[in-house]
PABA-473165 format. One line per 10 residues: number of its first residue (from 1); for each residue z, x, y of C-alpha. Coordinates in steps of 0.5 Angstrom, whole numbers. Example, Ala and Ser with C-alpha at 12.3 -4.5 7.8 and 13.67 -1.06 7.14 Angstrom:
# PABA-473165
1> 16,25,-9  14,27,-2
***
This chain:
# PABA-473165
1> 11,-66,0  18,-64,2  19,-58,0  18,-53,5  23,-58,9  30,-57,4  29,-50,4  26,-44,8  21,-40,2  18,-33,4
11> 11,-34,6  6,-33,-1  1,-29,2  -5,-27,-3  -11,-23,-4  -18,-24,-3  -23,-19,-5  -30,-23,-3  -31,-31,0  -30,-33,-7
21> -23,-31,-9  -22,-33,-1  -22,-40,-3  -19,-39,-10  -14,-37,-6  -14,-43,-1  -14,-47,-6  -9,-45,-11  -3,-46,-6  -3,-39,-1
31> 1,-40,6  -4,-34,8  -10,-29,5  -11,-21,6  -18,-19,6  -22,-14,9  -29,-13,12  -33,-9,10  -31,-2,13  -24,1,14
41> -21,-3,9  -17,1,3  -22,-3,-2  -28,-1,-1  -32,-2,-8  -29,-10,-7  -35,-15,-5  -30,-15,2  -34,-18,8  -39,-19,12
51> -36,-21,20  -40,-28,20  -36,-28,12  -29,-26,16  -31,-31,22  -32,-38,17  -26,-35,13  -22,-36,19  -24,-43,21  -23,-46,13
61> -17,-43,13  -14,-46,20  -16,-52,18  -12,-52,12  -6,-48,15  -6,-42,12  -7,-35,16  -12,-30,15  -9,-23,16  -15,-17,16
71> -14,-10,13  -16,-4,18  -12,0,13  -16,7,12  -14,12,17  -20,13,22  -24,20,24  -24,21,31  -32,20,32  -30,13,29
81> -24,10,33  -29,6,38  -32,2,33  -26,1,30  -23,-2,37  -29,-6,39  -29,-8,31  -22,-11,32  -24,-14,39  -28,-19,34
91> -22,-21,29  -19,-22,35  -23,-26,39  -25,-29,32  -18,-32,31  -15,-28,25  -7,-28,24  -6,-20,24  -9,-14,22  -6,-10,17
101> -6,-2,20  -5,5,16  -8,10,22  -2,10,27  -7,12,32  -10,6,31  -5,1,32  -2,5,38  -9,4,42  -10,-3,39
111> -3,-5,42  -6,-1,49  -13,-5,48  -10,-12,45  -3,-13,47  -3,-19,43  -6,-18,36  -1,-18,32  0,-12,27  3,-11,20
121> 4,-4,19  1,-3,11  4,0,5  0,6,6  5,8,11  11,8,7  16,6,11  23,7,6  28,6,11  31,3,17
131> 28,9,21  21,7,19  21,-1,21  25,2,29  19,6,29  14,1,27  18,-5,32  16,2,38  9,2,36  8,-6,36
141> 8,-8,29  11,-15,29  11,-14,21  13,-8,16  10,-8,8  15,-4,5  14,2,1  13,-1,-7  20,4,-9  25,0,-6
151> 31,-4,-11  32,-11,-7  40,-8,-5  36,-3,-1  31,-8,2  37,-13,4  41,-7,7  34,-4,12  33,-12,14  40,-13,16
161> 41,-7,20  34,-8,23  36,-15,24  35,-14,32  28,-11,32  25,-19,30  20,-14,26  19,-18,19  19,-15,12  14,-16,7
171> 15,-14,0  9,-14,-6  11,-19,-11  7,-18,-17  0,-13,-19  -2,-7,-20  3,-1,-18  1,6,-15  5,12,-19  5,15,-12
181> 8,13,-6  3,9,-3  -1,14,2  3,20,0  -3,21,-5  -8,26,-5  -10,26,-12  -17,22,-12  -19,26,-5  -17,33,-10
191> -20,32,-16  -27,28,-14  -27,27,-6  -25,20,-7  -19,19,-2  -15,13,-3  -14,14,5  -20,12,6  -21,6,1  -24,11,-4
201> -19,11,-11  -22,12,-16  -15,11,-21  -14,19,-23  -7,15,-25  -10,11,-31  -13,18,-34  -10,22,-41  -5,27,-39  -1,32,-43
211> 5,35,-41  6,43,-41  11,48,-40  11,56,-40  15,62,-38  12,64,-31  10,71,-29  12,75,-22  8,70,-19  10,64,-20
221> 5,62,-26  5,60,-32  4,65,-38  4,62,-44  2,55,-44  6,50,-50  5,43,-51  12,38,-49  12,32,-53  11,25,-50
231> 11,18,-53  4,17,-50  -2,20,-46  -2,16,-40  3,20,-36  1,16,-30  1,10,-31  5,5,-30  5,-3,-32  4,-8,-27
241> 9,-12,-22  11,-19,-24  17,-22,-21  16,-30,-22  22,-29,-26  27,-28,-21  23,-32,-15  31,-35,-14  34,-29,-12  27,-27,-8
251> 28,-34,-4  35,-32,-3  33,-25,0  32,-24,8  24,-22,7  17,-26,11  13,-25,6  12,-24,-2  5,-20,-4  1,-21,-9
261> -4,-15,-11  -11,-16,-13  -17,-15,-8  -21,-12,-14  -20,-18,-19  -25,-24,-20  -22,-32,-17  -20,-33,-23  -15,-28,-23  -12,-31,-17
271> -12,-38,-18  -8,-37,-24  -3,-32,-21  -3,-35,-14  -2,-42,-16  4,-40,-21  7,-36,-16  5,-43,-11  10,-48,-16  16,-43,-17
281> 17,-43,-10  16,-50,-9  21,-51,-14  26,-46,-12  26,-49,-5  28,-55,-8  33,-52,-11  30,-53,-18  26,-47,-21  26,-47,-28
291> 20,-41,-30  16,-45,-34  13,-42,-40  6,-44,-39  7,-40,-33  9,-34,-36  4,-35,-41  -1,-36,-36  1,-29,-31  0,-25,-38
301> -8,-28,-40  -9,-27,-33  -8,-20,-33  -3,-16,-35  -3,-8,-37  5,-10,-39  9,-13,-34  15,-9,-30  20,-13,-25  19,-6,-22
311> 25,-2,-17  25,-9,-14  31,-10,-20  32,-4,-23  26,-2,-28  25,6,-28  22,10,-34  20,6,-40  21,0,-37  17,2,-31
321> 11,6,-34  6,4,-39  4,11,-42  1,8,-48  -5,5,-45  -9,4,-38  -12,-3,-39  -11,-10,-39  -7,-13,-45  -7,-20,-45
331> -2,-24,-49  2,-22,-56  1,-28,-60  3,-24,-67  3,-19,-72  -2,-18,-77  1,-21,-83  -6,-19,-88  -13,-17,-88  -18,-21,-92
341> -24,-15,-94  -27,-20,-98  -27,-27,-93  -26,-21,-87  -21,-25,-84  -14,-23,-82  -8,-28,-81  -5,-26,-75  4,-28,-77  5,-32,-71
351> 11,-30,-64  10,-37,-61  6,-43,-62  -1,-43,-59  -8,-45,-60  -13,-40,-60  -20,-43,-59  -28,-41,-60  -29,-38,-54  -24,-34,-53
361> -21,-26,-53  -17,-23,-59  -15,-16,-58  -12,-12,-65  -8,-5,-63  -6,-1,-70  1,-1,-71  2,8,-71  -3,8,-65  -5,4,-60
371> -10,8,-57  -15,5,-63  -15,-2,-60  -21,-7,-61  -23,-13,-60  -29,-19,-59  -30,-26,-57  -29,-31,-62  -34,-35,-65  -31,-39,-70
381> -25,-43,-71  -19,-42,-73  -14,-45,-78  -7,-46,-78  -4,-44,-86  3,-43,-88  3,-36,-87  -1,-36,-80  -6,-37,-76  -12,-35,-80
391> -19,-32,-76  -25,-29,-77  -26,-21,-76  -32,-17,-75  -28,-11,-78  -22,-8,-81  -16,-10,-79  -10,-6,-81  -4,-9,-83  2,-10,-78
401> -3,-9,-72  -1,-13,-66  -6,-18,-64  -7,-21,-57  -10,-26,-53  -15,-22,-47  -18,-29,-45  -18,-36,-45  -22,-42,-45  -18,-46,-42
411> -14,-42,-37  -23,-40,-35  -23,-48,-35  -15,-49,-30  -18,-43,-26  -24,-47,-24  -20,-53,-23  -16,-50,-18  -23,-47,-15  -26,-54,-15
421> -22,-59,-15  -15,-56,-11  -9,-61,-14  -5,-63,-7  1,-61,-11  -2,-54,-10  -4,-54,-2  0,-56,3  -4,-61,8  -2,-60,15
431> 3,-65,18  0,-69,22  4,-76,27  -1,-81,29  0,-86,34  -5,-92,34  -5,-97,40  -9,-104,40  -10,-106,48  -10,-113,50
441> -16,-112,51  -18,-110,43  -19,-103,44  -16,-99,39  -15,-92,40  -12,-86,36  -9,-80,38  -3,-75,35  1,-68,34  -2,-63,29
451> 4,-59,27  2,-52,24  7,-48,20  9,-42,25  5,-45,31  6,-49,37  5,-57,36  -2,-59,38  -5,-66,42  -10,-70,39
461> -13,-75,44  -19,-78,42  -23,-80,49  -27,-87,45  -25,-92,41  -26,-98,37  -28,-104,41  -24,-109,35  -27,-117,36  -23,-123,36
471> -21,-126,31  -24,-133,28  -21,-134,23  -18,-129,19  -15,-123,23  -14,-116,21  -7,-116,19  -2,-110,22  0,-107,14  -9,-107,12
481> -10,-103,19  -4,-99,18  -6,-97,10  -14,-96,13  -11,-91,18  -6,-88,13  -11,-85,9  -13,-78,10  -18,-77,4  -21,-69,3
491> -19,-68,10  -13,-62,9  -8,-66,13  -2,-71,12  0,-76,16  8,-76,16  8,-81,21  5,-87,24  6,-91,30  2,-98,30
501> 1,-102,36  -2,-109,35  0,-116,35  -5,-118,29  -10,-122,35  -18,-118,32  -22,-116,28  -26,-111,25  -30,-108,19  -27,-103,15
511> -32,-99,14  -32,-98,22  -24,-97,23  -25,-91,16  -31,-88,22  -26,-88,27  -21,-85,22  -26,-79,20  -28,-79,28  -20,-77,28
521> -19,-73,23  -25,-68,25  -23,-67,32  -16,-65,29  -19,-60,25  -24,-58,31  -17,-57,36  -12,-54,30  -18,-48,30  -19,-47,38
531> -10,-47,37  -11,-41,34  -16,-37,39  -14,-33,44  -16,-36,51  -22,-34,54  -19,-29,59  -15,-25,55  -21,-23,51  -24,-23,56
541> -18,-17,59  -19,-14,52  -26,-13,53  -25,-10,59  -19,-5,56  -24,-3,51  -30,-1,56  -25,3,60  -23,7,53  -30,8,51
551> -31,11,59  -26,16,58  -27,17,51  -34,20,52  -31,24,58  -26,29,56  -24,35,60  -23,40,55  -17,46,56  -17,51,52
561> -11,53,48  -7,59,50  -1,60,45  1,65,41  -3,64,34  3,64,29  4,63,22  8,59,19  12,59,11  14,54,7
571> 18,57,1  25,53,-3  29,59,-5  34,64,0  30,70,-4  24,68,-1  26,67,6  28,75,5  21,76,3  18,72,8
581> 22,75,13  21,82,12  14,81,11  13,78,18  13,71,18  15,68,24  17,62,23  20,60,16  20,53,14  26,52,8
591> 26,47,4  34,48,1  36,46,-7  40,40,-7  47,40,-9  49,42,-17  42,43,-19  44,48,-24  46,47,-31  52,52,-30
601> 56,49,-24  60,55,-24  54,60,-22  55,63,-15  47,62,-13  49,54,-14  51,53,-7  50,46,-2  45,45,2  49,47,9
611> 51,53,5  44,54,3  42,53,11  47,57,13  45,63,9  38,62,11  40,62,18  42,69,17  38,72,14  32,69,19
621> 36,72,25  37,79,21  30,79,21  28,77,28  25,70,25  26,63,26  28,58,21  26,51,20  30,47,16  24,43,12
631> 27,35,10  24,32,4  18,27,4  22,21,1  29,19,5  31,14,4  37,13,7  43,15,3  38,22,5  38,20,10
641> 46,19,11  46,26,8  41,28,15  46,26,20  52,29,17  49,36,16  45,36,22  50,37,28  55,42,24  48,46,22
651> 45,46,30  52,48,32  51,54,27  44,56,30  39,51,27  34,50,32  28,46,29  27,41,23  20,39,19  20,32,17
661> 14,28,13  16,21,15  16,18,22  24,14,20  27,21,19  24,24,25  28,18,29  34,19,25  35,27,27  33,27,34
671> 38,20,35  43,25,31  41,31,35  37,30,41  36,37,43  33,39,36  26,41,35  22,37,31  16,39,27  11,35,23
681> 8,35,15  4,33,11  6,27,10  6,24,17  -3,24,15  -5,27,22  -12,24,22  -15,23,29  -12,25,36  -10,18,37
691> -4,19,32  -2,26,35  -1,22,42  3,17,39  8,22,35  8,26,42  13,21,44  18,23,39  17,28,41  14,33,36
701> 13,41,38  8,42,32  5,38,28  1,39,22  -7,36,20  -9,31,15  -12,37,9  -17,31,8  -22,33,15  -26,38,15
711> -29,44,20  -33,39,25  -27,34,24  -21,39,25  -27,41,31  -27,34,35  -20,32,34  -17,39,36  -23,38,43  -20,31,43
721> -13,33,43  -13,39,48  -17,33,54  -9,29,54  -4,31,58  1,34,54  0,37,47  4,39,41  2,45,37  -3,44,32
731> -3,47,25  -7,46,19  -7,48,12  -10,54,8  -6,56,2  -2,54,-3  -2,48,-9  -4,42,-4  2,36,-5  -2,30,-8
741> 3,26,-11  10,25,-10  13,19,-14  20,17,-16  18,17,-23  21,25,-26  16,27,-32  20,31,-35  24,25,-37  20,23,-41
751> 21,28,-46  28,33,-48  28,37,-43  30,33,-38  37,35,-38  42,38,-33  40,44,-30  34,45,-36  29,43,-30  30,50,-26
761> 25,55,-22  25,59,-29  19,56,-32  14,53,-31  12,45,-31  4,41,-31  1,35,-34  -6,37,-36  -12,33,-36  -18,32,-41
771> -22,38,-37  -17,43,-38  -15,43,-30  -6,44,-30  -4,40,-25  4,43,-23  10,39,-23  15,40,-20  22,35,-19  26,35,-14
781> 35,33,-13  33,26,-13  30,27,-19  23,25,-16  16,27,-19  12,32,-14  4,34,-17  0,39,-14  -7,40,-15  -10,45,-21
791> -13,50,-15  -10,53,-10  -14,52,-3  -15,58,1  -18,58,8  -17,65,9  -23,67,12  -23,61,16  -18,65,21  -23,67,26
801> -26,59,27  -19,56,27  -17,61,33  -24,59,36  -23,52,36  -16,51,39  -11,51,32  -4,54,34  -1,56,27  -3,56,20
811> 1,53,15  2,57,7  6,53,2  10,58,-2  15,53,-5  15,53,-13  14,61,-12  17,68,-14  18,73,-7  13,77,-11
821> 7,72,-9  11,71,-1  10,79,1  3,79,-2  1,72,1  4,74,8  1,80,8  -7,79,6  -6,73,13  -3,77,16
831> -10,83,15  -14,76,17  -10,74,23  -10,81,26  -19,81,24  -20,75,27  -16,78,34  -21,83,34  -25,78,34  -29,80,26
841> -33,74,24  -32,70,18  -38,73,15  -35,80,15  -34,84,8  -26,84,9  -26,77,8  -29,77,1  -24,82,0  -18,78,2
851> -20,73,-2  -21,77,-8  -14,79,-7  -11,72,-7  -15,69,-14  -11,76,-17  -4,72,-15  -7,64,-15  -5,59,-19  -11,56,-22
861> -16,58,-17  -18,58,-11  -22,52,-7  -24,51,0  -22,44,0  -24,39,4  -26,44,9  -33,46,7  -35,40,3  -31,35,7
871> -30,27,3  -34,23,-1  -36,18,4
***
């Protein structure tokens, strides 16, 4: 097989959610596999694996020259950052290719503690930009896994300008999408304390929702609630990830690897899907691909909830988005032509020509709705008449329902076959050259050069020989000798060359040169696993760094705070900047309106975001207070040209401070504009003080905690913080809609209303689900989908233990709000921080008071969040 050798292919990296899978993987034809123990993996509820499981996975999988990359992808509590280093530790000394890591905090200590374990920075980082993958190169990852929004253009263009960083870009290929942002949700962690950050998703995105609007009140809350039109209740769920027909221009594109999602599906899933993607690579490195209709076929019964070609080429709204249905759909075989209620049996008019077989899984949706969808196995046989294909049905059926195909008899049958028996036009055997040699004396001797793909060559000598006797009458001919040593049988090795020396004198049983031959082939094995080990001294040098961070992780000084505790506001409208400013906030955090987000062009209050700024400026400095200028979450790098361009224009007007929510805009302004200051958000996943002292390097004046910790955890991370030689400000979250989802899917697209202008501060904007809990919506000037929860936290009576631990700034989050809402928030904190500095306990009746003023103005509620109650663990 040549394939690899006429054109260089991505890496075809597959998924593995337990030991079988594994090796449906393996054998389906996967250059490498992703899996996770089973802790601080982001798929928690998959069977996953045991360390003995990881250590068995690796050898099996170097064996056959596939790499085994291991997902330490949540982000990690402060009492837990020990265990995850000695944890990798273990993958390391076990040989694993990579480790894929979400925590910053993780990767800078395991790039401390273990120099050379490679690292890929997971999707859950969401690098968007070239930014993002300079940051990542700075913090040790040799590989991004780029966020799932980027089209092909803008992936080609980041790897171009990130060419000198040597970091490799991987890109998901095909499988489940997530509607937000990867690791910019919270909407699990809000509603039912599953965090996906913490490998927890309980899939809220695949529940009904219906879309609202109303007029607001003086508050910024909806009055009056009415139900916008939508063409389906599923509003947040999008179909599955499929590329197989664009693999050409995928070869062609400068990415390492292609994806596949799927650690919670069965093997059988992943031999079909891995073993269709493993062809069309092979074909396209022939320059020969052609999809193959039986490939299709075969990605649809696999699983499918309809297929996308996603961002990667272009799909957006309905292309993109399944709002019809949550759940697998199978293969369209036809459309019901007539139902027999007599004989119940339909006949099914035909879309393409197909064999359905006892065994196998029919599903009928009625044609006005698709919500009433049924099915059943097959347990008779179906017969082909003029009209159609003609079935047995346990129940009515409606004429023009649309059948499908959900299972198969012989796709469970190939899918074993793949498991079982692996056809050597999937796997790649390793390359191996041999070299034999029959001494005068009769000893014959093998030895040889493993070449692994992505790794040095291996030396194979074997120290015994064959001791061959000489010939009396008929001697081993050389062509005999070298067929016998040719043959490489179940061992997972090719011979691509043969050196024979001898001169045609000896003899030998054929059952002993084939012992010597497996002798061989067991030893290449034995020295192609030790090829990929680290040396001993090294993890030996691993295990003294991690020794000495356990010593100084449990021997902290601890500093107390002495900083003027502040609070800070984050609004998006010059009117409440006026209010916060003369309400007493001391820092504003303004998150301006784009350019033209009004119908009317003309108007006056449609100005551009410098304009914005400029007047915000002002108005700050008439009130004696100091304005930030709070960047999107999302920039990607047409924001991102727009953030350069502004920034030295608004520093010379007297912006001294930006908030950023990502790591690549951060890079971007300070490299515009050194001397700013930065301030870090929501999106930046604050977790444990390991990630406060990697962003220190930026470096960052505040930044904000993860709202998914709770009082003890807020507690160690601020004890730990506070050991370190330097430390930004700390700022945690107590009021306001919490952000949980932002997707570059707009809502209210999906309706009328999504019209120039129509989507302004003047009404109010949700999806409510089955419960009657109405989540706000919001769209920003890029047109994407910003979800809030239903409730609004309030931590106002945790004013007094935040000063007490250490915390330097408290954050409300008044965007979406009227300046009404922005006076009366600022003045209950402000009642609150001037009780706790005379030092009032929590418990005291003013604070029950203040709460009960805020319920009066809330959005939904009140909650503490993860605060009290902490996450589902």
């Amino acid at each position: 097989m040549l394939q690899h050798q006429l054109k260089k292919i991505p890496e075809l990296l597959a998924p593995a959610g337990s030991p079988e899978t594994f090796l449906a993987a393996v054998n389906a034809g996967a250059d490498a596999v992703y899996l996770s123990g089973k802790q601080f993996g982001a798929r928690k509820f998959a069977p996953n694996f045991s360390e003995r499981e990881i250590e068995e996975a690796v050898v099996y999988a170097h064996t056959r020259g596939v790499k085994v990359y291991v997902t330490v992808n949540t982000l990690i509590h402060d009492r837990e950052l020990a265990d995850v280093m000695n944890y990798l530790v273990h993958l390391y000394e076990a040989g694993v290719d990579a480790v894929l890591v979400q925590d910053t905090g993780v990767a800078e200590l395991a790039h401390e503690i273990i120099p050379d374990l490679a690292l890929h920075a997971s999707t859950q980082l969401t690098i968007h930009n070239e930014e993002g993958v300079r940051w990542a190169q700075s913090l040790g990852f040799s590989r991004v896994v780029l966020a799932r929004e980027l089209p092909l253009s803008e992936i080609k263009s980041i790897a171009q300008k990130t060419a000198d960083t040597v970091v490799g870009l991987e890109i998901f290929a095909h499988g489940a999408l997530c509607y937000s942002y990867s690791g910019q949700c919270l909407l699990s962690s809000v509603i039912g304390g599953r965090s996906g950050n913490r490998g927890m998703c309980a899939q809220p995105c695949r529940k009904k929702y219906s879309l609202v609007t109303a007029k607001i009140d003086r508050y910024g809350r909806p009055c009056d609630l009415q139900d916008v039109p939508v063409p389906g209740p599923y509003l947040l769920s999008p179909k599955d990830l499929c590329t197989y027909q664009d693999i050409f221009r995928l070869v062609n594109a400068p990415i390492v690897s292609l994806k596949i999602e799927g650690r919670m599906k069965s093997a059988e899933y992943v031999s079909i899907v891995v073993s269709s993607y493993r062809r069309a690579l092979d074909a396209a490195a022939r320059g020969a691909f052609d999809p193959e209709e039986t490939s299709t076929r075969d990605l649809f019964l696999a699983f499918n909830r309809g297929f996308t070609r996603g961002h990667l080429f272009g799909d957006i709204k309905g292309k993109l988005m399944g709002r019809d249905r949550p759940d697998n759909r199978g293969l369209f075989i036809g459309t019901v032509s007539r139902y027999d209620r007599k004989r119940e049996t339909v006949t099914i008019f035909p879309d393409q020509p197909i064999e359905i077989q006892p065994g196998d899984g029919l599903l009928f949706s009625h044609p006005k709705n698709p919500e009433e969808a049924w099915g059943f196995s097959l347990n008779t046989r179906s017969s082909v008449t003029p009209e159609g294909i003609e079935i047995a049905v346990p129940g009515k059926v409606e004429n023009g329902s649309l059948a499908f195909l959900t299972a198969s008899v012989d796709l469970a049958s190939r899918s074993r076959q793949i498991i079982q028996h692996p056809d050597q036009g999937l796997r790649h055997p390793v390359p191996v050259d041999v070299d034999a040699q029959v001494t005068p004396e009769g000893l014959l001797t093998l030895s040889g050069t493993i070449n692994p793909p992505g790794k040095e060559p291996v030396a194979v000598k074997m120290i015994d020989g064959l001791q061959l006797e000489p010939a009396r009458t008929s001697p081993l001919r050389k062509e005999l000798l070298a067929a016998q040593l040719e043959k490489t049988g179940e061992t997972p090795f090719r011979i691509t060359r043969l050196t024979l020396e001898y001169n045609d004198t000896f003899f030998a049983p054929i059952r002993e040169i084939n012992r010597l031959r497996r002798a061989f082939f067991t030893l290449a094995e034995e020295k192609l696993v030790a090829a990929y080990l680290p040396l001993p001294e090294k993890v030996d040098t691993a295990k003294e760094h991690l020794n000495k961070y356990r010593t100084c992780h449990h021997h902290q000084t601890v500093k107390p705070s002495r900083r003027v505790f502040k609070i800070v506001l984050y609004v998006d409208r010059l009117e409440s900047i006026e209010a916060g400013a003369c309400a007493g906030a001391g820092i504003i955090c303004f998150e301006p309106p784009g350019v033209n987000t009004r119908e009317n062009e003309q108007d006056p209050a449609n100005i551009s975001v410098e304009e914005a700024i400029r007047t915000a400026l002002e108005i700050c400095k008439n009130h004696n207070a100091r304005l930030v200028w709070k960047l999107p979450r999302i920039t990607r790098q047409t924001g991102i040209a727009e953030i350069r361009s502004l920034l030295p224009h608004l520093y010379s007007a007297g912006l001294r401070g930006c908030m950023v929510e990502n790591q690549g805009t951060a890079l971007a302004v300070i490299d515009t504009v050194p001397e700013i200051t930065l301030l870090g958000s929501f999106g930046l996943n604050v977790f444990n003080a390991g990630t406060v002292r990697t962003l220190e390097r930026l470096p960052f004046e505040m930044l904000l905690l993860s709202p998914e910790l709770s009082a003890g955890e807020i507690g160690l991370l601020v004890r730990s913080v506070r050991s370190q030689a330097r430390e930004p400000e700390l700022a945690v979250f107590v009021q306001g809609n919490l952000e949980v989802m932002v997707s570059e899917d707009c809502l209210l697209s999906v309706s009328n209303i999504c019209k120039k202008g129509s989507c302004g501060e003047t009404r109010f904007y949700g999806i409510q689900d089955e419960t009657g809990h109405l989540l706000p919506v919001r769209t920003d000037t890029a047109c994407r989908g910003h979800i809030f929860n239903a409730a609004e936290t309030c931590l106002v009576d945790a004013v007094p233990a935040f000063m007490k631990m250490g915390i330097d700034d408290i954050i409300i989050d008044a965007r979406g709000r009227t300046p009404a809402y922005v006076q009366e928030i600022m003045r209950i904190y402000l009642e609150s921080v001037a009780l706790a500095t005379r030092a009032t306990s929590s418990s005291d009746s003013r604070y029950t008071l203040l709460r009960d003023r805020i319920k009066e103005i809330a959005l939904g509620g009140i909650t503490s969040g993860h605060y009290t109650r902490g996450l589902k663990e």
